[in-house]
N, C-alpha and C positions, 0 to 999 in steps of 0.2 A: 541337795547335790544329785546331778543325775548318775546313771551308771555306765559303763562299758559295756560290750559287748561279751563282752569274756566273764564279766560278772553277772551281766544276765542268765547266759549260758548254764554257768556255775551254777547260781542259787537253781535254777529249774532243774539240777539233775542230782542234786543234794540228796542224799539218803538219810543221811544224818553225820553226827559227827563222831569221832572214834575215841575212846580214854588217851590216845597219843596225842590225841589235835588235830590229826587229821581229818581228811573229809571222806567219806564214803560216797563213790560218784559213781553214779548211774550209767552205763556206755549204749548211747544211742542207736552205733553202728559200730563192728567190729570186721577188720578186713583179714583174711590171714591165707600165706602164700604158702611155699612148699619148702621154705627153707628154715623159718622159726617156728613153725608148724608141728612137727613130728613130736619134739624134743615134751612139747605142752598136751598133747592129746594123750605120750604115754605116761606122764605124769598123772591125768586124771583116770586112766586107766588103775596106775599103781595102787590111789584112794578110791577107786571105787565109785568116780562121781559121773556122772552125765551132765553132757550141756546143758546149759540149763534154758537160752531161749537159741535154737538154732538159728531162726529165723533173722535174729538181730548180726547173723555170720556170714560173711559171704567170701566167697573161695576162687583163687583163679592162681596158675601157673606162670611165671616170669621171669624170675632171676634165672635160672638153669638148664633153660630150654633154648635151643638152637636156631640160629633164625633162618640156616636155610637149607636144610633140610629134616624135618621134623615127624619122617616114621618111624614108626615104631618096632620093634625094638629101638631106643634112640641110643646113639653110637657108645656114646656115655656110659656106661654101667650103675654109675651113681646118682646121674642126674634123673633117668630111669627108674631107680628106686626108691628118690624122691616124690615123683609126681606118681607111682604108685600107692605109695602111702598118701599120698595127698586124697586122694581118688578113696581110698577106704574109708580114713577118718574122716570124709565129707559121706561116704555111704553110710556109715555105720552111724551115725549122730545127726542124719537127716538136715545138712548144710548145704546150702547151694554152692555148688562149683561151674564157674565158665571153663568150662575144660577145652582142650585142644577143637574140638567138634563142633564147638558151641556159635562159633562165631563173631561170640564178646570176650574170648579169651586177651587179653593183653596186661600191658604191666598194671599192678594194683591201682597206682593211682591216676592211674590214665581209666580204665572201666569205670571205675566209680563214678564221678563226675558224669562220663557220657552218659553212663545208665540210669541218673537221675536216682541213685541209690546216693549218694552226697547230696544232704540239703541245709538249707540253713537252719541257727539253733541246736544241731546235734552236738553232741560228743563223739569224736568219731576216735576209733586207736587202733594201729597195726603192728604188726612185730617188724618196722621197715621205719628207720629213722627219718623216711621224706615223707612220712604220714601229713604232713605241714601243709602240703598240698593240696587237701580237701578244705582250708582253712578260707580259700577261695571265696567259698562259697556261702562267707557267712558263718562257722563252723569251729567247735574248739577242734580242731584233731592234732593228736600226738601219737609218736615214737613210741613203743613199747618192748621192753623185754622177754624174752620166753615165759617166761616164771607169771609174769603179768597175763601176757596171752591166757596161760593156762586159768589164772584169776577170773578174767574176763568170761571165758568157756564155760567157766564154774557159776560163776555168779552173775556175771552181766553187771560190775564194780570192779572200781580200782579204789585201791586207799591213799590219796593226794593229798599235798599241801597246796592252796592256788598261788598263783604268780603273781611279779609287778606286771604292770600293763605300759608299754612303752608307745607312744602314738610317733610312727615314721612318716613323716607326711612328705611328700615329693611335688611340690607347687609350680604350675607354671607348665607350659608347652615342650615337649618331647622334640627335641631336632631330626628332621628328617635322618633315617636310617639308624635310630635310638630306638633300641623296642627293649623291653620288659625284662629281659636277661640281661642287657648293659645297668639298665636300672637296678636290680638285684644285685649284679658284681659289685656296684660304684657305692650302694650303701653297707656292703658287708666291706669293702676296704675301707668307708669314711667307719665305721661304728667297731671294727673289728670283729677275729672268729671268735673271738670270745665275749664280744662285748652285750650278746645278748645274754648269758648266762644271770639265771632268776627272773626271766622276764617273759610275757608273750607279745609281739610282734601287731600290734595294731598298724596296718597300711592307708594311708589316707592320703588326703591332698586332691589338685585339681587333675596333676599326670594319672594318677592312679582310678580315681572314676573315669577317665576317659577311656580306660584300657579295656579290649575286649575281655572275654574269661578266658581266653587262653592264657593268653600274656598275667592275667593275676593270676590262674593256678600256675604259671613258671614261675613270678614273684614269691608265693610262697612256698612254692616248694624249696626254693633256696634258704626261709628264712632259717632252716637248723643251722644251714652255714656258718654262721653266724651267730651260733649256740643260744639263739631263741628255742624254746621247747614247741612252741606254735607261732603260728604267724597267719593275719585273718583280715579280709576286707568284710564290712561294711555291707548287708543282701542290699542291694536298689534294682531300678527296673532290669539293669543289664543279665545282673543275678537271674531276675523272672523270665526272663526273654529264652535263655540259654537252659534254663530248666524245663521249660515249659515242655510237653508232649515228650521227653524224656520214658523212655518205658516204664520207669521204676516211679517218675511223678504224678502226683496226685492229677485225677484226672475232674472234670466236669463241676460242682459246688462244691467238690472238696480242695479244686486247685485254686477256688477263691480264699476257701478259709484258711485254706494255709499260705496261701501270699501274705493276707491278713498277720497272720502269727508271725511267719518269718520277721514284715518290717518291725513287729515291734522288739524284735531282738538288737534291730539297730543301734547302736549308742548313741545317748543321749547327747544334745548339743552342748550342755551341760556337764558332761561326764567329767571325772575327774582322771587324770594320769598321773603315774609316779614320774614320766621322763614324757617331755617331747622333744623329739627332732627335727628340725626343716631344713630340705634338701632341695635347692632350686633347678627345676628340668635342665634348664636351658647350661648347667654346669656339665651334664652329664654325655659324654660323646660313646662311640663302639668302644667297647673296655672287652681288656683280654685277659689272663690270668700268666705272670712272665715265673710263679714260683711252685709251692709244695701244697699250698694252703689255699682254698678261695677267696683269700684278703689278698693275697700276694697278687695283685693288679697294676692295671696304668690303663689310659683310655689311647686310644692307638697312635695320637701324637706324644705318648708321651715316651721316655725312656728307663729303660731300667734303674732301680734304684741304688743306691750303695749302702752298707752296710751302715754308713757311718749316718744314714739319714735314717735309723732307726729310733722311735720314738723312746725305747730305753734297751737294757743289754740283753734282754732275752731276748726281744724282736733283733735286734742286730746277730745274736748267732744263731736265730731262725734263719736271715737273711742271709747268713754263708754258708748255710748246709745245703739251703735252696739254691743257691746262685751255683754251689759246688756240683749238687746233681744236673741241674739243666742245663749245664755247661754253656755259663750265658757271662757277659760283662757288664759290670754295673754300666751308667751313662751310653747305653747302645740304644738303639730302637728297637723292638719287638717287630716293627711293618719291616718288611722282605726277607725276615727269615724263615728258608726252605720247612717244611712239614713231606711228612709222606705218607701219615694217614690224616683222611677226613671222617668224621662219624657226625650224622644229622640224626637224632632220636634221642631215648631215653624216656624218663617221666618227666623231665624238666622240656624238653623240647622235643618230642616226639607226636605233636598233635595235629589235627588238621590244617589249622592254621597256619602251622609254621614250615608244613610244606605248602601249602595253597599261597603262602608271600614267598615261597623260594623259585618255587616251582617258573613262575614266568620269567623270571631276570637269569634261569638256566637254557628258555628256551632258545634253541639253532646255535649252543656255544657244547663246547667239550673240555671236561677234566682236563689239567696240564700231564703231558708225560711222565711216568713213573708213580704216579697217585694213586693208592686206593682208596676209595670211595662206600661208605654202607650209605645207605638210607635205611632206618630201619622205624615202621612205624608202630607206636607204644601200644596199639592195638587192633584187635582184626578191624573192628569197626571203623578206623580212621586208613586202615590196607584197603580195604572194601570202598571206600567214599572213594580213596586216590585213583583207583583204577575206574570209578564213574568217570571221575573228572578230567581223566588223561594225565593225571600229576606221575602217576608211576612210572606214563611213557616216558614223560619229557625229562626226569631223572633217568632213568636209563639210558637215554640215547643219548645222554649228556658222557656217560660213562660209569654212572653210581651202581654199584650195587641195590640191587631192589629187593630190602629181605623179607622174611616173615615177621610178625609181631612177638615182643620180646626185650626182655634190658639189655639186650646185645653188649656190646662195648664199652657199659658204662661201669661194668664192673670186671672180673674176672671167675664168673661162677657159670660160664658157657665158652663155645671155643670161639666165639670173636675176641682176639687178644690184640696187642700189641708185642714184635719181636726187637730183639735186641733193644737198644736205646732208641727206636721209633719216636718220632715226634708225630703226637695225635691235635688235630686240628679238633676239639670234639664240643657238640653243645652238652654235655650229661654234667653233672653237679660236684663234680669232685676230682680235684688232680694231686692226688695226694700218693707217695711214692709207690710203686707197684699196684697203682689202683684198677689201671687194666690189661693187666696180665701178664706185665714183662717187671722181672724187681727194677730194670734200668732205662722202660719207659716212660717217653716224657709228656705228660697232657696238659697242652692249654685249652680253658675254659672261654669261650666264648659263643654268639649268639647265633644261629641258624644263617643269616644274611654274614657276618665275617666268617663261618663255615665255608658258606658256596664262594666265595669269593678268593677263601686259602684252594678250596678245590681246583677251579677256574686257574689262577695262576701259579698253585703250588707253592705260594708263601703267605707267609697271616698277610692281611691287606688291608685296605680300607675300603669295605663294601658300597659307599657314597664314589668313590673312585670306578672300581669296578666296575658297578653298573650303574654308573649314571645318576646317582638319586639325591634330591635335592629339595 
């Protein structure tokens, strides 16, 4: 029987195994930011220990930094004392940090990937639960806790149990104006947020190799949604393409031998699965998020749901808590209800590509009245291409805000917020109550093109509508 790719993975980072069962696992690549950070460096501080490979550490600023205005002193008192300490314990333990200066500063898992520091076959682990994201590429990576961090720092090991392996396959042609975050939304409402719990997230099928890597690292960045612990495609050529000349990738007869290695991490055609799932493209329309939870969905023809269509009584009094907060009615539609912020970024959507497909169907049109608008991209290096390309111009003159790199909006640990009961048009990975920055704001989850499109006319829409796309 052949293996997984997750089993491959597994068995090559195997240390050995532990008097509990568990497994002692080697960490490829370790990311770590300025907010799980602090808490794990004075811990090894308290013991006494030093990193043990710095080298396998790499550091950058994100969650708490400001996207538009970012000198220093930063206005923040706190968030300032973060990326100070951030700044010491990458000096003092000899770790690379993409600091403010650097150029490659942006959100963790937007750098990674660009800088060709995410490869296939790793383990990769961050103290930031959308670790999933580098999963992209080929790649076990996971979520980790302070305590772990601090493991990781120490030893360059975690002590795990492995997972089921669930193959999500997504078969068949994408409808025009379907991209990768509709995809993502439609199989965490068919599978549930909970339904990946004990399992990792195998992506396959014919939609899913067709997808650039942007679109698969937004695929799994969602897969925690979904309370898969990882979520991973499959390295093929697209993998090599997009890795290739990467600063951090192997260059010249070393970038053969390791293409070489990557494919064979591939899973076997043969492999075996605890669960599979098939999910037909041509099912899947623009999906928007109408609840609390990133299951709580419908795809933009469809209408809110009722309580009473809950698959059993805890989903049903999820479905009244939600319904009570967003102050919505069951059997209504989701399309023409007004928003008043838009937010295009994040690590889930914040990539080049997903300005570079926005960017033209905003050009010679303007925001509706009363809208505010971010555009905030996930990192300098994708800030830097937009302004080659004129993408930065053509969102600005459209009306967006054009900010610094950064999690802006997607969370509430900098001052892009949400006020009062605001309704956020937003692509970032989570709409769960107070998630950004208001306890009685309200976020739907949806995809860069239904973004510009709620932008454009000020209510969620249907972007195939909007602009024409067919």
């Amino acid at each position: 029987m052949g293996k997984t790719l997750y089993k491959k993975v597994w068995e090559a980072h195997t240390v050995g195994i532990l008097p509990d069962g568990r497994t002692q696992l080697f960490i490829a690549t370790h990311y770590i930011h300025e907010v799980t950070s602090p808490q794990a460096f004075a811990m090894l501080r308290e013991l006494g220990l030093p990193v043990l490979h710095p080298d396998r550490t790499f550091a950058t600023v994100d969650h708490i930094i400001p996207t538009d205005n970012q000198a220093e002193p930063l206005a923040d008192p706190r968030a300032q004392t973060m990326l100070s300490a951030l700044r010491s314990n990458c000096q003092a333990n000899g770790i690379r940090l993409f600091d403010l200066p650097s150029g490659n500063q942006g959100i963790v898992h937007s750098i990674g990937p660009e800088l060709g520091i995410t490869q296939p076959g790793m383990t990769i682990v961050c103290g930031d639960s959308h670790t999933a994201t580098h999963g992209a590429v080929g790649s076990i990576a996971m979520g980790i806790g302070t305590t772990q961090v601090r493991d990781v720092l120490a030893t360059q090991t975690l002590a795990m149990s492995p997972l089921k392996v669930r193959n999500v396959r997504v078969e068949g042609t994408l409808r025009p104006g379907v991209t990768a975050k509709d995809v993502a939304l439609h199989i965490i409402g068919k599978l549930g947020a909970d339904g990946g719990l004990g399992y990792a997230y195998e992506f396959g099928g014919s939609a899913i190799r067709n997808m650039d890597m942007d679109g698969r690292l937004t695929l799994c960045n969602l897969a925690i949604e979904g309370a898969a612990r990882c979520g991973y495609i499959n390295p093929d050529e697209t993998t090599f393409a997009y890795l290739k000349n990467r600063p951090y990738a192997p260059k010249g007869a070393d970038w053969d031998a390791a293409v070489a290695r990557w494919k064979s991490f591939a899973s076997d055609e043969d492999a075996e699965y605890d669960d599979i799932v098939i999910i037909p493209a041509e099912d899947i329309e623009p999906t928007v998020t109408w609840g609390i939870s990133p299951d709580m969905n419908i795809g933009i023809s469809g209408t809110i749901p009722a309580p009473e269509q809950a698959k059993d009584d805890e989903t049903r009094k999820a479905y009244i808590t939600a319904l009570e907060y967003m102050k919505l009615t069951p059997g209504t539609p989701l399309k023409g209800m007004p928003v008043n912020v838009v937010f295009i970024g994040s690590c889930t959507n914040g990539r080049i590509t997903d300005f570079r497909t926005v960017a033209p169907l905003l050009r010679g049109k303007k925001i509706a009245p009363g809208i505010k608008a971010l555009a905030v991209p996930g990192s300098q290096m994708t800030a830097i291409q937009c302004e080659k390309e004129g993408i930065a111009d053509i969102f600005r003159e459209a009306g967006f805000e054009w900010r610094l790199a950064g999690c802006s909006m997607c969370l509430a640990m900098n001052p892009d917020k949400l006020e009062g009961d605001q309704i956020c048009a937003s692509t970032s990975n989570r709409n769960f109550k107070g998630r950004q920055g208001s306890p009685t704001g309200r976020t739907l989850l949806m995809s860069p093109l239904m973004a510009a499109a709620a932008a454009i006319t000020g209510t969620v829409a249907d972007p195939r509508e909007v602009f024409d796309i067919h």
